[in-house]
C-alpha positions, 0 to 999 in steps of 0.5 A: 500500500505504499505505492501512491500512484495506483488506482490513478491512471487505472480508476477509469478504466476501473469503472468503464469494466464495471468492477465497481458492480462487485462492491455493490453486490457485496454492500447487498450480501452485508445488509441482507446478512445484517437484516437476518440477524435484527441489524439495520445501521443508520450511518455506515463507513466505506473504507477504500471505496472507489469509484463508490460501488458499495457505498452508493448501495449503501446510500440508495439503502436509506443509510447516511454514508461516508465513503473513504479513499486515498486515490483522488482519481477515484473519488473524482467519480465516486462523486460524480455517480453520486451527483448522477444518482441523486444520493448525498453520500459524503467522501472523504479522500484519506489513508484508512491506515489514519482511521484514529485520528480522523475519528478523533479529528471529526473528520468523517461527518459532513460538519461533525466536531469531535466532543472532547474525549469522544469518538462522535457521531459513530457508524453502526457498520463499516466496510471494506470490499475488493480485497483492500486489506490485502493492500495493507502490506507492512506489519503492523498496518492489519492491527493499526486499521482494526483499531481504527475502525473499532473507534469509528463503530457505536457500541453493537456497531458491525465491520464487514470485509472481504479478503483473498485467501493465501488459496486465491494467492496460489493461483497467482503464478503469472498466467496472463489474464484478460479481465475485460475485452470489448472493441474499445478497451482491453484489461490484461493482468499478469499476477505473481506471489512469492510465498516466501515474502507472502506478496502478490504482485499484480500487473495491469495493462489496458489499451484503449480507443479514443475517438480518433481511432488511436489506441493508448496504453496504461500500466500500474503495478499493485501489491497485495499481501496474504494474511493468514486466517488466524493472523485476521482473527489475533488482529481482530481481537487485539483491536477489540473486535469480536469475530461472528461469521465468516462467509464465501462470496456466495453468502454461504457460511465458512464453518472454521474447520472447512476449508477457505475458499479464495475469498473470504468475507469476515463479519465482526462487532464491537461486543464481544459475543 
C-alpha cells in the first residue's frame, strides 16, 4: 500500500469494466446478512471505496454514508455517480491506515466536531470490499486499521470485509489474464506471489480507443499481501473486535474447520459475543 500512484491512471478504466458492480453486490450480501440477524445501521463507513460501488448501495439503502479513499482519481467519480444518482453520500479522500485520528479529528461527518474525549457521531457498520486489506502490506498496518475502525463503530456497531485467501494467492503464478475485452478497451493482468515474502504482485495493462481511432496504453503495478486466517482473527481481537461469521462470496457460511475458499468475507462487532 505504499505505492501512491495506483488506482490513478487505472480508476477509469476501473469503472468503464464495471468492477465497481462487485462492491455493490457485496454492500447487498452485508445488509441482507445484517437484516437476518435484527441489524439495520443508520450511518455506515466505506473504507477504500472507489469509484463508490458499495457505498452508493449503501446510500440508495436509506443509510447516511461516508465513503473513504486515498486515490483522488477515484473519488473524482465516486462523486460524480453520486451527483448522477441523486444520493448525498459524503467522501472523504484519506489513508484508512489514519482511521484514529480522523475519528478523533471529526473528520468523517459532513460538519461533525469531535466532543472532547469522544469518538462522535459513530457508524453502526463499516466496510471494506475488493480485497483492500490485502493492500495493507507492512506489519503492523492489519492491527493499526482494526483499531481504527473499532473507534469509528457505536457500541453493537458491525465491520464487514472481504479478503483473498493465501488459496486465491496460489493461483497467482503469472498466467496472463484478460479481465475485460470489448472493441474499445482491453484489461490484461499478469499476477505473481512469492510465498516466501507472502506478496502478490499484480500487473495491469489496458489499451484503449479514443475517438480518433488511436489506441493508448496504461500500466500500474499493485501489491497485495496474504494474511493468514488466524493472523485476521489475533488482529481482530487485539483491536477489540469480536469475530461472528465468516462467509464465501456466495453468502454461504465458512464453518472454521472447512476449508477457505479464495475469498473470504469476515463479519465482526464491537461486543464481544
Amino acid at each position: 500500500m505504499d505505492d501512491d500512484g495506483a488506482y490513478q491512471a487505472y480508476a477509469p478504466i476501473y469503472d468503464r469494466t464495471g468492477q465497481e458492480r462487485f462492491g455493490a453486490y457485496m454492500a447487498g450480501l452485508a445488509l441482507a446478512w445484517l437484516r437476518a440477524n435484527g441489524v439495520a445501521p443508520q450511518r455506515a463507513l466505506d473504507l477504500a471505496c472507489g469509484t463508490g460501488g458499495a457505498t452508493l448501495a449503501l446510500a440508495a439503502a436509506g443509510i447516511e454514508t461516508t465513503g473513504l479513499d486515498r486515490s483522488s482519481a477515484m473519488l473524482r467519480i465516486a462523486r460524480d455517480r453520486a451527483r448522477v444518482a441523486g444520493l448525498t453520500v459524503t467522501f472523504v479522500e484519506a489513508d484508512m491506515r489514519d482511521m484514529e485520528a480522523l475519528v478523533a479529528a471529526g473528520a468523517l461527518h459532513r460538519g461533525a466536531t469531535p466532543s472532547p474525549g469522544d469518538c462522535v457521531r459513530r457508524f453502526g457498520l463499516v466496510t471494506c470490499f475488493g480485497d483492500a486489506i490485502n493492500y495493507l502490506t507492512g506489519d503492523d498496518d492489519l492491527p493499526r486499521v482494526f483499531a481504527g475502525i473499532r473507534c469509528a463503530l457505536e457500541p453493537g456497531g458491525y465491520v464487514v470485509f472481504d479478503v483473498n485467501t493465501e488459496a486465491a494467492f496460489a493461483q497467482w503464478d503469472e498466467r496472463d489474464l484478460v479481465i475485460h475485452e470489448s472493441d474499445d478497451c482491453l484489461v490484461c493482468h499478469r499476477l505473481t506471489y512469492h510465498p516466501a515474502t507472502r506478496l502478490g504482485r499484480g500487473r495491469i495493462v489496458w489499451l484503449t480507443r479514443s475517438d480518433d481511432n488511436r489506441w493508448w496504453r496504461g500500466e500500474e503495478t499493485h501489491i497485495e499481501r496474504a494474511w493468514s486466517d488466524a493472523e485476521i482473527q489475533r488482529a481482530l481481537e487485539v483491536s477489540g473486535l469480536a469475530p461472528v461469521e465468516r462467509l464465501a462470496v456466495d453468502g454461504r457460511n465458512v464453518a472454521d474447520a472447512a476449508p477457505l475458499p479464495e475469498r473470504l468475507i469476515y463479519i465482526a462487532t464491537t461486543d464481544r459475543l
